[in-house]
N, C-alpha and C positions, 0 to 999 in steps of 0.2 A: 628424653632428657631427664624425666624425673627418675628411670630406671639410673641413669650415670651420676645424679644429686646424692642417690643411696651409694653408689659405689664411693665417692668418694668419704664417705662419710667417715671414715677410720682418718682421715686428716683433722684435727680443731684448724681453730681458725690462727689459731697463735702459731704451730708448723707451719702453716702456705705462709703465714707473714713473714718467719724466722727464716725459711728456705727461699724465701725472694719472690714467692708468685702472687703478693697479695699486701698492700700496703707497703712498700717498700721505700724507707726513708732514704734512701740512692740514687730515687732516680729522679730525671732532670724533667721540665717542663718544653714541649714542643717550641725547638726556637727556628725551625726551617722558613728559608729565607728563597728556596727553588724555585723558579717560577712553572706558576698554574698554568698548565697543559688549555691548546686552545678549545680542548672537548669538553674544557671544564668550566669554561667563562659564562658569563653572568648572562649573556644571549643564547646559552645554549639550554638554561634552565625555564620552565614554563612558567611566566611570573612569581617568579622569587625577590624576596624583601629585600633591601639591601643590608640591614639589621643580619638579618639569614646567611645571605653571602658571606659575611664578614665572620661571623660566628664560626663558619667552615671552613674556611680559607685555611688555617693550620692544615685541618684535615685532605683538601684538597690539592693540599703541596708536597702532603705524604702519600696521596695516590698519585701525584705526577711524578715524583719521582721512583716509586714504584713503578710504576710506566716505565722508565728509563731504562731500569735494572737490568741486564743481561741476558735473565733466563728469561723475562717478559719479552724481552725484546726477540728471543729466539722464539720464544711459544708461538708469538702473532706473527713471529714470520712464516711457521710450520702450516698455521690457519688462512694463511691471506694467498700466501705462493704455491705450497706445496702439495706433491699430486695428490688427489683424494680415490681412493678404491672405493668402489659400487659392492658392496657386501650385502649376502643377503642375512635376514634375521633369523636368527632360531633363537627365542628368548624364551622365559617363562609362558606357559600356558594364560597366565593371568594379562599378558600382555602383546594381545593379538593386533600388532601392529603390522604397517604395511611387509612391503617385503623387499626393496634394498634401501641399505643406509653407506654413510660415506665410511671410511675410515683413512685418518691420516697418523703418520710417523713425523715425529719433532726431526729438527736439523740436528746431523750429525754433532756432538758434542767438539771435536775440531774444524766444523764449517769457519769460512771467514767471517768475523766477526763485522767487523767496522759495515761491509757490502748490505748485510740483514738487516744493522740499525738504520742506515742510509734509506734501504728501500721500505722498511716500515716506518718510517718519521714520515716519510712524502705519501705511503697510502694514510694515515692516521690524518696526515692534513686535507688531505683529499674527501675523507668521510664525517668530516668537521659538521658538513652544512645535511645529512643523512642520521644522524646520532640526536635525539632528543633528549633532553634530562626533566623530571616530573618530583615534586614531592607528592607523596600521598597521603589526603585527608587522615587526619587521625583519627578519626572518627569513623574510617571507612569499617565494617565491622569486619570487611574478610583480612584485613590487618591487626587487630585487637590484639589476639593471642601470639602473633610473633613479630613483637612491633621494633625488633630490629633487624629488619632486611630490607631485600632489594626484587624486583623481576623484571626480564626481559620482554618487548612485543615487539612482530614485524610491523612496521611501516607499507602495505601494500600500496599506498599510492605516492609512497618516494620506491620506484623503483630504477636499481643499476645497474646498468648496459657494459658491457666489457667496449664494445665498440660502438660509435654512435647509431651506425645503421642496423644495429641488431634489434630484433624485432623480439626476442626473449632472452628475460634481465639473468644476470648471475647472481641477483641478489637484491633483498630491499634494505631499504633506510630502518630506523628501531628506535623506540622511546625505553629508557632505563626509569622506573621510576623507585623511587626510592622512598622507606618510612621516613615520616616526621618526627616519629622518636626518635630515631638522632637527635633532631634538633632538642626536641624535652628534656632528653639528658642534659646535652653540654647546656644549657640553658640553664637548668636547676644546677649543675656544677660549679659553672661561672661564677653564680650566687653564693657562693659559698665560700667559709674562713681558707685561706691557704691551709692543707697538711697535708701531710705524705699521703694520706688514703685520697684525698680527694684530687692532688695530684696525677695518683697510680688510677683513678679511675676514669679522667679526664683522658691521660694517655690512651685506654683502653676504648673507649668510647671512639676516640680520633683515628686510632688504629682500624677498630670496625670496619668505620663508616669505609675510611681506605679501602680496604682491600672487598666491603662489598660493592664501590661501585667497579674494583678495577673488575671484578667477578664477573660482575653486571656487563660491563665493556666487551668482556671477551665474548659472551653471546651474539653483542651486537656484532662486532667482528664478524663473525664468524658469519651471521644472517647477513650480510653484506658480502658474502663471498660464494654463498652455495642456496640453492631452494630446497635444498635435503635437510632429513633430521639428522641431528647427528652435531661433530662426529663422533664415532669411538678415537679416543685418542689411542695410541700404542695398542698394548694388550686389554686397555683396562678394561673390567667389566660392565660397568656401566658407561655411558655417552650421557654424559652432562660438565659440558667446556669450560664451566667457569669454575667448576672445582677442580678440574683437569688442568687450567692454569693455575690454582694454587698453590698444586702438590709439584706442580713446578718449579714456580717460585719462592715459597714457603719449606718443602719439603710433605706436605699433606693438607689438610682441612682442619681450618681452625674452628674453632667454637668455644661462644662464651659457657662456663654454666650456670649463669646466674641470668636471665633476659633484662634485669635489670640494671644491669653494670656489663663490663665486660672483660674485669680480673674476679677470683680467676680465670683463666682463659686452657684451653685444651687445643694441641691437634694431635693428630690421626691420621695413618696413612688414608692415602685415598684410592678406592674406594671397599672402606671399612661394614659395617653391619648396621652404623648406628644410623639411625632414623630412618630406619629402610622402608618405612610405614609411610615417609614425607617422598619414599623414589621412584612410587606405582606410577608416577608421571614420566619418569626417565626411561630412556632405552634400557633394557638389563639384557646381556648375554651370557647369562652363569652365576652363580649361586653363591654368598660372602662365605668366606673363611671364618673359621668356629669362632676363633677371640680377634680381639681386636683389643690394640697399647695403646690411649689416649695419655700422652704428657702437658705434665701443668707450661704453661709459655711463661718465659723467665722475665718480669716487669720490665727487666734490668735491660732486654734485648729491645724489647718493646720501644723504650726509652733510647736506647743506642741509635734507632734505624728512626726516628724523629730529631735528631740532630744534625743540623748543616753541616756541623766539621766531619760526619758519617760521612755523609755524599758527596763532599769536596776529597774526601778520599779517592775516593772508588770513579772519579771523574775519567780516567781513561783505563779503566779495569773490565777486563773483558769473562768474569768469576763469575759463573751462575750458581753457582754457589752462597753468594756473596749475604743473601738475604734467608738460607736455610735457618729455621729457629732451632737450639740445640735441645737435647733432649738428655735428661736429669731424672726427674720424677715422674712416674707416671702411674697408672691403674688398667691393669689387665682384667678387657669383660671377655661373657661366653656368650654367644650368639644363644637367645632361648628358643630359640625356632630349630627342628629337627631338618630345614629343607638348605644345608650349607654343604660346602662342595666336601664330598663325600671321598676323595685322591687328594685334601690339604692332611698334612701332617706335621703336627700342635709344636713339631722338635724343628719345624722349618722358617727359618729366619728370613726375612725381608734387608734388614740391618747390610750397612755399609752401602748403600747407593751412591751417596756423597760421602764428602771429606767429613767427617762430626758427627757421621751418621751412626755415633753406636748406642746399642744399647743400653739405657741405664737404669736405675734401680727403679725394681716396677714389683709393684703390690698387686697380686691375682684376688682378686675378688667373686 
């Protein structure tokens, strides 16, 4: 992170504000009115305040709706239903792991919509009483240095049975726990005179938390569907699902660069080069591409997709698209490690996946 703090460095701070990623006097305060997903209720957190609850609740109406969203709703149907292949690993030397993992394919982008959201709303209620929620001591010190995240763990003694007589489960129960910095944030924000920065920060913060518990979710998910590592989603290179559901429904992997705020905010397709020092714990099958285009995320979207009249839109919209952040400004790094796939070629484009999906002005650094 600190190598990408320099990269940007050729922006002041007056450009990201005048260009919309950073203090932005436009945009609107969280008025989402959705109602909170039942994974997300106040019996599903591990003695939570109710001070706490209420301070979230914004946040927790923009990860339920999120939840909703199309391409989410197609991801968790990919992960809950769909067949998984027994692959074996050939990965870095560095990462002598077992030897088969799963690998699963998303639903056809024309599968029937309405059938997928049907049967993921009744598994998602089903694993309601299997899914734990946890805040984690601030204090704790292996949180200290990234005290805005989230991590996954199985539940070995909630385990799920496909059918009742089966005597080995498909899968355990998981606790999501999640930083209390969250809460310090919006806490010291709350406190604070209304203004556009503190607004844009507020937003950013409530956005986070969203999309790392929905992050967090998909793990669980997933540990509720298979005893395998994994999976590899598609082709990707690495197998770690909850960034594989972002880049779903996001378009890549956001990231704050500031730990302390979280405008401005960066993504990146997935999966990129950056903090590849944080992915000796993931599956890897092959080796990052030389550069990697992280774009500033526009306040202004940010703000758009926390408004009720947003999701009273899109109420019967079947666009997985609908939630891709566009992409404007960005900064092209170079991988400093010599071990990147050696057949990427620097003139070959990613660009056009989705509808919005084009390139825009990007500063190499």
């Amino acid at each position: 992170m600190d190598e990408f703090l320099d990269d940007i460095s050729s922006f002041s701070y007056d450009e990201l504000r005048q260009m919309g990623f950073f203090d932005d006097p436009g945009v609107l305060a969280n008025n989402l009115t959705f109602p909170i997903h039942a994974l997300f209720h106040p019996d599903r957190w591990d003695e939570i305040w109710d001070l706490d609850y209420e301070l979230m609740s914004p946040a927790l109406r923009l990860a339920s709706a999120i939840l909703s969203s199309p391409a989410s709703v197609a991801f968790h149907f990919a992960l809950i239903y769909n067949d998984r292949r027994r692959i074996p690993h050939r990965g870095p030397e560095h990462q002598p792991w077992g030897t088969l993992f799963d690998e699963i394919n998303l639903a056809p982008p024309k599968a029937p919509y309405r059938p997928m959201r049907i049967a993921v709303e009744s598994r998602l209620r089903q694993l309601v009483p299997f899914i734990q929620l946890r805040l984690v001591d601030p204090l704790n010190p292996a949180w200290s240095t990234i005290p805005l995240t989230g991590s996954t763990m199985r539940l070995h003694e909630l385990p799920l049975f496909e059918h009742k007589e089966d005597e080995d489960p498909i899968g355990t129960g998981s606790v999501v726990e999640i930083s209390y910095g969250f809460f310090n944030e919006l806490r010291f924000l709350q406190q604070q005179a209304v203004t556009p920065r503190i607004t844009s920060e507020i937003l950013g913060i409530q956005l986070s938390f969203a999309e790392t518990l929905c992050h967090e979710l998909a793990h669980a998910i997933d540990q509720a569907s298979t005893m395998f590592l994994g999976p590899f989603v598609e082709d990707q290179r690495i197998s770690e699902v909850g960034w594989a559901w972002s880049s779903e429904v996001f378009g890549g992997a956001i990231h704050s660069v500031d730990s302390s705020s979280f405008f401005p905010a960066t993504i990146a397709k997935w999966p990129g080069f950056q903090f590849r020092s944080n992915q000796n714990t993931m599956l890897e099958r092959g080796l990052p591409k030389r550069l990697t285009t992280s774009y500033f995320v526009p306040l202004r979207w940010a703000s758009s997709i926390q408004q009720q009249a947003f999701w009273d839109a899109l109420a019967e919209s079947t666009d997985r698209d609908c939630l891709k952040i566009p992409k404007t400004i960005g900064v092209q790094s170079e991988y400093p490690g010599d071990d990147f796939d050696p057949d990427w070629k620097s003139d070959a484009s990613s660009e056009g996946r989705y509808r919005g999906d084009e390139r825009g002005r990007v500063t190499r650094v």
